[in-house]
C-alpha positions in Angstrom: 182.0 214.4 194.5 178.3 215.9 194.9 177.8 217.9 197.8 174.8 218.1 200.1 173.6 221.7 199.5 171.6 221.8 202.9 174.2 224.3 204.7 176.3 220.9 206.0 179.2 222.8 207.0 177.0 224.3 209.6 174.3 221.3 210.2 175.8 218.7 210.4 178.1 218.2 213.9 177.5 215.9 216.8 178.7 214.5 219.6 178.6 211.3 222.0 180.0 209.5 224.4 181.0 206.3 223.6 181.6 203.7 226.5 181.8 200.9 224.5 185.1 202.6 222.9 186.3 204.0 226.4 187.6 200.7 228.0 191.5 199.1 228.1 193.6 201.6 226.5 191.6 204.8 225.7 192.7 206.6 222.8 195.6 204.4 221.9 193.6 202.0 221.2 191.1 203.3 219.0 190.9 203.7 215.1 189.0 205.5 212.7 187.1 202.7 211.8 185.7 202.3 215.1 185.3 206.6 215.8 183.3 206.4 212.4 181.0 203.9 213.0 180.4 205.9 216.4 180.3 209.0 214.2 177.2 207.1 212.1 175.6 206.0 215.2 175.3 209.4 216.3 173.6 210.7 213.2 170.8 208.1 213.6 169.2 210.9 215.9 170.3 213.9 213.6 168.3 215.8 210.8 171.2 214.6 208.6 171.7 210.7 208.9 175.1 209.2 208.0 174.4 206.1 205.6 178.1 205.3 205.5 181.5 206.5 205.5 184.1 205.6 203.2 188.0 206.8 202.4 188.3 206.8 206.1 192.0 208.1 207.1 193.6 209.6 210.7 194.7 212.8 210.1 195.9 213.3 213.9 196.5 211.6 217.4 197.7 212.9 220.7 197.5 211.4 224.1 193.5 212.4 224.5 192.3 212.6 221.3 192.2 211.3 217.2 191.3 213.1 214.7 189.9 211.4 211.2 188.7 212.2 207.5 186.2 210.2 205.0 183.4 210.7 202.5 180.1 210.6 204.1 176.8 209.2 202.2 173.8 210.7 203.6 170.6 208.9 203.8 169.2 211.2 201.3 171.9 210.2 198.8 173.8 213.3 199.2 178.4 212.7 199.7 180.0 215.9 201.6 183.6 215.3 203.5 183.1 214.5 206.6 185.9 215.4 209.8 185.3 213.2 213.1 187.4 212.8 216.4 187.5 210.7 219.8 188.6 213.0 222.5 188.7 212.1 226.3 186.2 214.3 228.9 185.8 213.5 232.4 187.2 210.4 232.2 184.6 209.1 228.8 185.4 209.1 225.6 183.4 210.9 223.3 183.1 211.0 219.3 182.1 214.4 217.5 181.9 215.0 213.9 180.9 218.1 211.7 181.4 219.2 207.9 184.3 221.4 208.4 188.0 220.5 209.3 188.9 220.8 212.7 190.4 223.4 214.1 
């Protein structure tokens, strides 16, 4: 897999609040799927854009938050691992991702 050599490990980490995913349920309800597309949404106002995420796998769940893997494409064409979660805060559910394993 070809890394992104612009410091990702560092760079690239967000975080949102999703209400869309907050509804019926919270975090048992929610799957990586859905925490990475939020993930990709996020990085539409990053530096680094998420093109897509592949391999996608949980790697943890507890009561308030999941924790995920995949392969990232960057819009530049550059693949780097890519760690996201869903945790609860203040009653929202939020989605934060970064280059480096949780943790």
């Amino acid at each position: 897999m070809r890394r992104h050599g612009r410091g990702l490990c560092l760079v690239l980490i967000g975080s949102a609040v999703l209400p869309a995913l907050a509804g019926c349920g919270g975090i048992a309800r929610v799957d990586c799927a859905q925490i990475a597309q939020g993930a990709q949404l996020v990085s539409q106002q990053r530096p680094i854009r998420i093109r897509s995420i592949a391999n996608v796998r949980e790697t943890a769940r507890s009561e308030t938050e999941v924790r995920c893997t995949g392969d990232a494409t960057l819009a530049d064409g550059g693949t780097a691992p890519l760690y996201f979660r869903a945790y609860e805060a203040n009653g929202q559910m939020e989605v934060a991702y970064q280059g480096m394993p949780y943790p």
